[in-house]
C-alpha positions in Angstrom: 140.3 -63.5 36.2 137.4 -61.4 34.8 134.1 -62.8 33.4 132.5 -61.5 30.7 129.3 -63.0 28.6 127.5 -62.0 25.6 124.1 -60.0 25.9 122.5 -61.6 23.2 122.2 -65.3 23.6 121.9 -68.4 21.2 122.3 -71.3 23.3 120.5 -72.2 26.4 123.6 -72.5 28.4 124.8 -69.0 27.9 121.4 -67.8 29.4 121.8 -69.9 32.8 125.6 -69.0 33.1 124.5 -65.2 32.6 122.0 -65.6 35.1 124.1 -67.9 37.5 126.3 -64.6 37.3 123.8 -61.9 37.8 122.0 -64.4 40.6 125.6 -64.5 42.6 125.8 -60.5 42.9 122.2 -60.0 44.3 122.6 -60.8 47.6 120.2 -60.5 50.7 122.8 -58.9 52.3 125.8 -57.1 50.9 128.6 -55.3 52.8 131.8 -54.0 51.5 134.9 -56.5 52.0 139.1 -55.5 52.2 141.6 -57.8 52.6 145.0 -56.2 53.1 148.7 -57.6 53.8 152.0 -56.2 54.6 155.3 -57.0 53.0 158.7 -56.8 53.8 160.7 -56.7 50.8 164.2 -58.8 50.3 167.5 -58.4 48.4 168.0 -60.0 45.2 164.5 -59.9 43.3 163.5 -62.0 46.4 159.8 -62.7 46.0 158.0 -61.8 49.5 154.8 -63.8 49.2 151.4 -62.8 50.8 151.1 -64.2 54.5 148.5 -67.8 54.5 145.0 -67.7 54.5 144.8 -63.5 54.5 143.9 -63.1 50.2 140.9 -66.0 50.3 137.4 -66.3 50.5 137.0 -68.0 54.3 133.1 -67.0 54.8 130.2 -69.1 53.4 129.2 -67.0 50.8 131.1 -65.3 47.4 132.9 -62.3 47.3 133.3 -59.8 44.0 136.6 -58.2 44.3 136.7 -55.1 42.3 139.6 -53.3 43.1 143.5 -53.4 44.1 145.2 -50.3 46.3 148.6 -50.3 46.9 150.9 -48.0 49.3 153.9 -48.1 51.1 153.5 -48.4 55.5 156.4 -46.3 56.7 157.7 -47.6 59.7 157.7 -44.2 61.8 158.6 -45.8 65.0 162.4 -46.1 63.9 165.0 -44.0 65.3 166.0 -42.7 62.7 162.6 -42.9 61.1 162.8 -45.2 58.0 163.2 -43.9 54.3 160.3 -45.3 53.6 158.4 -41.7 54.6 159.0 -40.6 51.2 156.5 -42.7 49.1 158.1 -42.1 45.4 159.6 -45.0 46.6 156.7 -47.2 45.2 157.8 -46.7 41.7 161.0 -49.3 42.5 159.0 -51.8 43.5 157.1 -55.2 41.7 153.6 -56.6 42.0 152.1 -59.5 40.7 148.8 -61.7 41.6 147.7 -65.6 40.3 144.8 -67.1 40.6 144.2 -70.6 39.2 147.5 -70.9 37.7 147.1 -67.5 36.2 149.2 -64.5 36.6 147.6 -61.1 36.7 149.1 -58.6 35.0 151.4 -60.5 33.7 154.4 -63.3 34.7 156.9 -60.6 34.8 156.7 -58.8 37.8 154.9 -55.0 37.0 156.3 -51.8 38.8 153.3 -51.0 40.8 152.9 -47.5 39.4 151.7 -49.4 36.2 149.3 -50.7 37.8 147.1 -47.3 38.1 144.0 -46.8 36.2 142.0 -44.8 38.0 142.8 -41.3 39.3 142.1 -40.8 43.1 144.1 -38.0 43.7 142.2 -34.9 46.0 142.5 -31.6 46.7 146.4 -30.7 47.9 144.4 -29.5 50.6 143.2 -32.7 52.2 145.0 -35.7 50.2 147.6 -36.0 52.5 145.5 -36.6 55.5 142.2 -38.1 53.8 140.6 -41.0 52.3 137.3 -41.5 50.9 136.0 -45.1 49.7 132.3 -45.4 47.5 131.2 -48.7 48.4 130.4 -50.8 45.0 127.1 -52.3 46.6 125.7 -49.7 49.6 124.7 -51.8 52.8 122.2 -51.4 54.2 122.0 -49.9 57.6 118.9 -50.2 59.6 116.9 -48.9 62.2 119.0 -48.4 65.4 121.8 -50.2 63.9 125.2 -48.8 63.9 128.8 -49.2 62.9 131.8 -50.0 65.3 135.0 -48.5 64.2 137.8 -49.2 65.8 141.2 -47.0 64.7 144.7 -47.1 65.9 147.7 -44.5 65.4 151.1 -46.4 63.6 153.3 -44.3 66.1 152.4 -41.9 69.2 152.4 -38.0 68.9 154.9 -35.8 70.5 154.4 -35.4 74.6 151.3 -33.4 75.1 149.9 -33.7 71.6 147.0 -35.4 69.9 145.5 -36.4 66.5 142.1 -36.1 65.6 140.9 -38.6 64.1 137.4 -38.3 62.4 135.0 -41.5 60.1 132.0 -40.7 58.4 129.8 -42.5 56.1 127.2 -41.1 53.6 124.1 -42.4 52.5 120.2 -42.0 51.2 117.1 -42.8 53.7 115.5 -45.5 51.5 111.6 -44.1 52.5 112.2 -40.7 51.9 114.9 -40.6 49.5 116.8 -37.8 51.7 120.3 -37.7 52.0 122.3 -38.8 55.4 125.6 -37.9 57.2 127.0 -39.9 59.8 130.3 -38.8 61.6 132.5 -39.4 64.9 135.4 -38.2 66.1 138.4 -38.9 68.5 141.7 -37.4 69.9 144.4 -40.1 69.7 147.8 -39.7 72.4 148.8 -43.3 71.9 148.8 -46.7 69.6 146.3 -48.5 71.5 143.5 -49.2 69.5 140.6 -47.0 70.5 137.1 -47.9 69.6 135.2 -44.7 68.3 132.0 -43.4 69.8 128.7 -45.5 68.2 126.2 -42.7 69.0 127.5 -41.1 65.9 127.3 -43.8 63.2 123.9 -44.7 64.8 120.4 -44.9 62.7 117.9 -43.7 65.0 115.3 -42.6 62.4 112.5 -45.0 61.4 113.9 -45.7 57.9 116.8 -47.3 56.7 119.9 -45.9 55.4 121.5 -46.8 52.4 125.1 -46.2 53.0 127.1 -45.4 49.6 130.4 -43.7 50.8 132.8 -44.0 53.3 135.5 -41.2 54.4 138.5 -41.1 56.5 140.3 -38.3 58.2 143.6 -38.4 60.7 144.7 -35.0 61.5 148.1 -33.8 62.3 149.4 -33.2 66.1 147.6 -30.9 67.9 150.5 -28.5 68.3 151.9 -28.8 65.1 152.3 -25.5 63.3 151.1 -26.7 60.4 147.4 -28.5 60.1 148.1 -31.1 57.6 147.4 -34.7 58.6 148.7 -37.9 57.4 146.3 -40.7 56.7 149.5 -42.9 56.7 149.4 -42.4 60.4 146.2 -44.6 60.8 144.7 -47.8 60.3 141.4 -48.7 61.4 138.6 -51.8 61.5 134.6 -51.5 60.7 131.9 -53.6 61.3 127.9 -53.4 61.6 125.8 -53.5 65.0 122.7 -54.8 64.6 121.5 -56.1 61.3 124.0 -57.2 58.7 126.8 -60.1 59.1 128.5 -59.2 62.2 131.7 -60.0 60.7 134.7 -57.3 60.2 135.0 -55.7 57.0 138.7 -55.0 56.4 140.4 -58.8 57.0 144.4 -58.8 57.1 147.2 -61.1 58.1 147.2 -63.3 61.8 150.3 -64.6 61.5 153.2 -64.2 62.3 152.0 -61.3 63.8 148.3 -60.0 63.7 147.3 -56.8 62.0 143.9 -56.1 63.4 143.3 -52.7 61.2 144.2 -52.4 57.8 146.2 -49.1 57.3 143.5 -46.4 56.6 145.7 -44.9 53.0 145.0 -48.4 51.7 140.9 -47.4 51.7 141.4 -44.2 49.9 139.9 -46.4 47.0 137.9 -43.4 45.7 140.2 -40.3 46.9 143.7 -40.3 48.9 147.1 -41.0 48.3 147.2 -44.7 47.6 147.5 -46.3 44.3 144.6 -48.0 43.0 143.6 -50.5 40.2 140.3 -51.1 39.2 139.9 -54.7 37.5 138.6 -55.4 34.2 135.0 -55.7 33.8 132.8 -57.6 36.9 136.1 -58.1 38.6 136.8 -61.2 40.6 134.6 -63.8 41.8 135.6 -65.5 44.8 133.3 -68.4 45.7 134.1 -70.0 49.5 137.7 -71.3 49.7 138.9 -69.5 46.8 141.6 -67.4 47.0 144.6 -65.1 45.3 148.2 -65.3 45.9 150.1 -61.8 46.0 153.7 -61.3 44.8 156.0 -58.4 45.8 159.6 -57.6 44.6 161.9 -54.7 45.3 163.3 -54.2 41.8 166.2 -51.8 42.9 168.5 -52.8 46.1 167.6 -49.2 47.5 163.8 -49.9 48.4 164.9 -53.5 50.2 163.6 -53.7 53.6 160.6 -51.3 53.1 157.0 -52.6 53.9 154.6 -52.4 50.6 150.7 -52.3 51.7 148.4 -53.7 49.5 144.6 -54.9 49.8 142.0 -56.1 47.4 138.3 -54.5 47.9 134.7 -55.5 46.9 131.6 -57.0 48.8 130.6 -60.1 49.8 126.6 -61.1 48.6 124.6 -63.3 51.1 122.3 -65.0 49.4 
């Protein structure tokens, strides 16, 4: 699943392959990709298999996947709420990907906590309600461009309450080398999806941004005693205005039924409450019309029924 090469060559054909490979990750365009999927786990060592067409390549040009995240989606609109709220959970449950035939980790299914090599854990202070991604390729965002961001609460406050819900992204002006910080905010009531206000993500200097990091912030109620948010509480969608390729960035499952926003704990690829894998080496290459399959498995009867989150991050490279 990983490529590597040597640096010092003796044929001719190990030269073009290691250029072929260097070639494929320059793009003329590069924007961070996320493909996320839900699933519902089943008695029995049941495997629950990824939903079709939602882990593969569907856009003209390759994608490098680079890291995994996983999480469990509580299902806070039960009555009783679901037991799923209490996220040690995740150590019960199985994971495994194949690609080509291939099974990554390993045939077996892996407990998911395994699957962690790379610390994203925060501040006590904010890791509840936070998550902060550092884009492997920064995109470039132009003059008078802008992002869309479009975020969605998993259940509605209490009557008369709101939660604040807040996206910025951090960059470098590429003339003058100074740093950038772009930020907007909105009170959610309900869980229709809201679309965030552009004026704050937009460029309007004369130099373009390079955008490196991405963070993500849903508060708690507005009357709660207590300020701590939950970033499980929101998903959310981004795409560029203007320049770029006009296509979402975060891609999840249509059928059976669509999930427009990936859940926002998911993105905490850098810092948040997720658990996250970073692949060997490159990572994975994805030219159009490849794709992965994803495997889950409840490996105790207690943790049957829950919803396990998982997505796959990188950038795609138009070239």
């Amino acid at each position: 699943m990983t490529e590597h090469y040597k640096e010092h060559f003796h044929r001719n054909i190990d030269y073009l392959v290691a250029l072929a490979s260097k070639n494929v990750r320059e793009g003329i365009i590069e924007e961070p990709r996320a493909f996320y999927d839900t699933f519902t786990l089943q008695a029995d060592q049941v495997e629950t298999v990824s939903h079709p067409d939602v882990f593969i390549n569907g856009e003209q040009f390759p994608i490098v996947l680079t890291q995994l995240s996983a999480a469990i989606r509580p299902t806070f609109a039960t009555q009783p709420p679901n037991p799923t709220l209490d996220e040690r959970f995740i150590q019960r449950m199985g994971l495994r990907l194949s690609f080509h035939d291939q099974y990554y980790q390993s045939r077996d299914f892996v407990a998911v906590p395994l699957w962690l090599n790379k610390v994203v854990a925060a501040a006590d202070l904010v890791t509840q309600g936070s998550s902060a991604w550092t884009f492997e390729r920064p995109f470039v965002l132009s003059a008078r461009d802008s992002l869309r961001v479009e975020v969605a609460l998993e259940s509605a406050p209490a009557a008369n309450n709101t939660r604040r819900v807040t996206v910025s992204a951090m960059g470098t002006g590429m003339l003058s080398k100074r740093p950038y910080f772009l930020s907007s905010s909105l009170e959610l009531d309900s869980v229709v999806p809201r679309i965030m206000p552009t004026q704050g993500f937009r460029n309007d200097g004369a130099e373009p941004i390079a955008i490196t990091d991405m963070a993500i912030h849903c508060g708690g109620e507005s009357q709660a005693p207590v300020g701590q948010g939950d970033i499980r509480q929101l998903r959310l969608n981004v795409r560029q205005i203007g320049n770029g390729t006009q296509a979402e960035w975060l891609q999840g499952p249509t059928v059976p039924v669509p999930l427009a926003q990936m859940p926002a704990v998911l993105a905490g690829y850098t810092s948040g409450r997720a658990i996250v894998h970073r692949f060997p080496g490159k990572g994975l290459l994805w030219e159009p019309g490849e794709g992965i399959t994803i495997d889950a498995v409840a490996l105790d009867p207690t943790v049957v029924g829950f919803e396990l989150a998982v997505s796959l991050s990188g950038y795609i490279s138009v070239v």
